[in-house]
C-alpha positions, 0 to 999 in steps of 0.5 A, a space after each residue: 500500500 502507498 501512504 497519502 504522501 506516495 500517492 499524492 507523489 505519485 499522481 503529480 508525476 509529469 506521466 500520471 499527469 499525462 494519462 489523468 487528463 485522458 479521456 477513458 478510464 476503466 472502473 472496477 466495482 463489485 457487484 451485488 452478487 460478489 462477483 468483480 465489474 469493469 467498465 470503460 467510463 470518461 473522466 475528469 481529474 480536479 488535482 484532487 479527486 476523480 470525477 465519473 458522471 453517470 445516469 441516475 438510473 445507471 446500475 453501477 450505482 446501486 452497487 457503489 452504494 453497497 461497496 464504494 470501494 473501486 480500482 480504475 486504470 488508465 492506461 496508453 493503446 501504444 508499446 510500451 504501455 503507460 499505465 496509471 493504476 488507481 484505488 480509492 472509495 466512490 462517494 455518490 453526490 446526486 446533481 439536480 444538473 448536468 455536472 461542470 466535470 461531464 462536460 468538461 470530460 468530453 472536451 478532447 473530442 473533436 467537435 467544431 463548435 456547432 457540433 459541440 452546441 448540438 451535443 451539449 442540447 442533446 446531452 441538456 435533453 438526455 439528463 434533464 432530470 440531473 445526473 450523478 457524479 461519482 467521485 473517488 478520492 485515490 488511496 492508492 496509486 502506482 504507475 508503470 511505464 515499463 521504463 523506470 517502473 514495472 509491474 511488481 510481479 515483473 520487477 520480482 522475475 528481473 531480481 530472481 534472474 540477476 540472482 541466477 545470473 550472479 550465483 551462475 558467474 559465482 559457479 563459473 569463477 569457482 570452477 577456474 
């Protein structure tokens, strides 16, 4: 586990900046049933705390009420994937409007300005009872770039091969 301090670190990193001002995250939850969700969701970062907004009516709520505990990942489509990977608990805060953050989640789409007039209306239409913002605040992060960071279970493969590899160069000079 990270402290609030490494994760604070972490999420300031130039890269993390980088993949919190993207699009998409994938958000996992559990469901009632107990068994693990994973949904593709647009998102907004406000330096502090991470912002879904969702249908009042989406299932996904229903389950965050029961267990607010979530994971998100953010990730790149290119090799090496860049990868920021995030835990933390949904709070639920019911909006009688369409929240700032949604729309401000969907700024990067190429739009020209009477596209993004038509959909803003569609989107005023769509929610026009409110929406919900789900808001999580990260209590854990790690990032992986595959260059100065590496999946944990990958650094522990690197560290038991450099051991072969030196008790193998010990062997070697011992048998001269």
């Amino acid at each position: 586990m990270t402290t609030p301090d490494e994760t604070t670190e972490i999420l300031n990193r130039p890269l993390s900046r980088e993949l919190l001002a993207r699009d998409l995250t994938r958000l996992a939850y559990v469901a009632k049933d107990g068994t693990p969700r994973n949904v593709p969701v647009g998102f907004s970062w406000n330096g502090a705390e991470i912002v879904i907004c969702t249908a009042k009516n989406a299932p996904k709520l229903a389950h965050l009420r029961e267990n607010p505990a979530v994971a998100l990942t953010i990730d790149t489509e290119v090799h090496p994937p860049k990868m920021l990977l995030i835990r933390g608990r949904a709070e639920l805060d019911v909006t009688d409007g369409i929240p700032d953050e949604y729309l401000e989640s969907s700024g990067t789409y190429q739009m020209t300005a009477e596209q993004r007039v038509e959909w803003e209306a569609g989107v005023r239409s769509l929610y026009h009872d409110g929406m919900v913002r789900v808001v999580i605040t990260p209590t854990w992060a790690k990032l992986i770039d595959f260059e100065t960071t590496l999946p944990s279970a990958v650094e522990e493969l690197f560290r038991r091969q450099a051991e072969r590899q030196a008790s193998g160069s010990r062997s070697a000079d011992s048998e001269e």
